[in-house]
N, C-alpha and C positions, 0 to 999 in steps of 0.2 A: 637785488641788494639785500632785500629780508630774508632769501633763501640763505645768502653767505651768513651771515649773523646770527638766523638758526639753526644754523651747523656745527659754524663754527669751522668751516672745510676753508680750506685756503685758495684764494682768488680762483689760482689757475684750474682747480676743481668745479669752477662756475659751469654748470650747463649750457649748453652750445642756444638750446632755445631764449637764453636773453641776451643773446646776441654777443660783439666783439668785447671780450676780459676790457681792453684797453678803456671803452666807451665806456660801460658799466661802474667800472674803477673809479673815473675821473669825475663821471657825476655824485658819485657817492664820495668822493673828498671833497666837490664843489658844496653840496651839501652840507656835511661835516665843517666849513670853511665858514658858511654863508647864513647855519643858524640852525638849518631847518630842522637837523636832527631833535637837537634840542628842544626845538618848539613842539614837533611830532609827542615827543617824550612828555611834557609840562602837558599839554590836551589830554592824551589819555590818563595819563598821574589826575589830573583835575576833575575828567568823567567821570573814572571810575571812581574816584575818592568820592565826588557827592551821591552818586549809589549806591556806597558802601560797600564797595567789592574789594578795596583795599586797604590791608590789615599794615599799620606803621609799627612794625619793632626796630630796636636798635640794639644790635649784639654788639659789645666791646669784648674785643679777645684779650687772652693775657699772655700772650706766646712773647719769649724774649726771642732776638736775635742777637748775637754779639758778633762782632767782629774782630778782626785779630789784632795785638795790639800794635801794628805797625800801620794799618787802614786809618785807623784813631791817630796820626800823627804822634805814637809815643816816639822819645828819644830812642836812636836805635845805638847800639853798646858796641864799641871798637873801631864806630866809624869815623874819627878822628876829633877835629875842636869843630863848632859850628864855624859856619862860613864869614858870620859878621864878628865874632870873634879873630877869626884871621886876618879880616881886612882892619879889625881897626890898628893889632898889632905892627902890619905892614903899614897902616898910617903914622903912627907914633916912631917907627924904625925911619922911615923916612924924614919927618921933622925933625928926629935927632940926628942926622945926618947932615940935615939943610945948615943948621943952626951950629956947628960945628965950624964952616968954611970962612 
């Protein structure tokens, strides 16, 4: 499982010597499910942080990304009245219809 992660090589690339993909897989999701990564992670953050072997920076980037303006839910132009517009129109057509008889 530390071999896939320090690669970064995908599953099926696992070395035959740690045996069935399938096995391998399923305990490193049970893992992942069950905590232990995390906790693995938080011990050595904690070792090596009181030995001083790790250095805590914090980069904040400034890269924008935008998106187009129809992802944003803008009004899109020619695509007719909104829908709750239409229904109430057809509500109001209707009650004056009723109200008629």
């Amino acid at each position: 499982m530390l071999w896939r992660l320090r690669t970064g090589a995908p599953w099926r690339d696992l070395p035959e010597r740690y045996g069935p993909l399938q096995t391998v897989y399923e305990r490193f999701a049970r893992w992942e499910a069950d905590g232990t990564w995390a906790k693995l992670l938080e011990h050595v953050q904690v070792r090596d942080d009181a030995a001083g072997r790790v250095e805590w920076t914090v980069a904040v980037g400034s890269t924008v990304n935008r998106a187009h303006q129809h992802a944003a839910g803008a009004r899109k132009r020619g695509t007719g009245t909104n829908w709750k517009i239409r229904a109430a129109r057809r509500r109001a057509r209707h009650s004056v219809g009723l109200g008629a008889g």
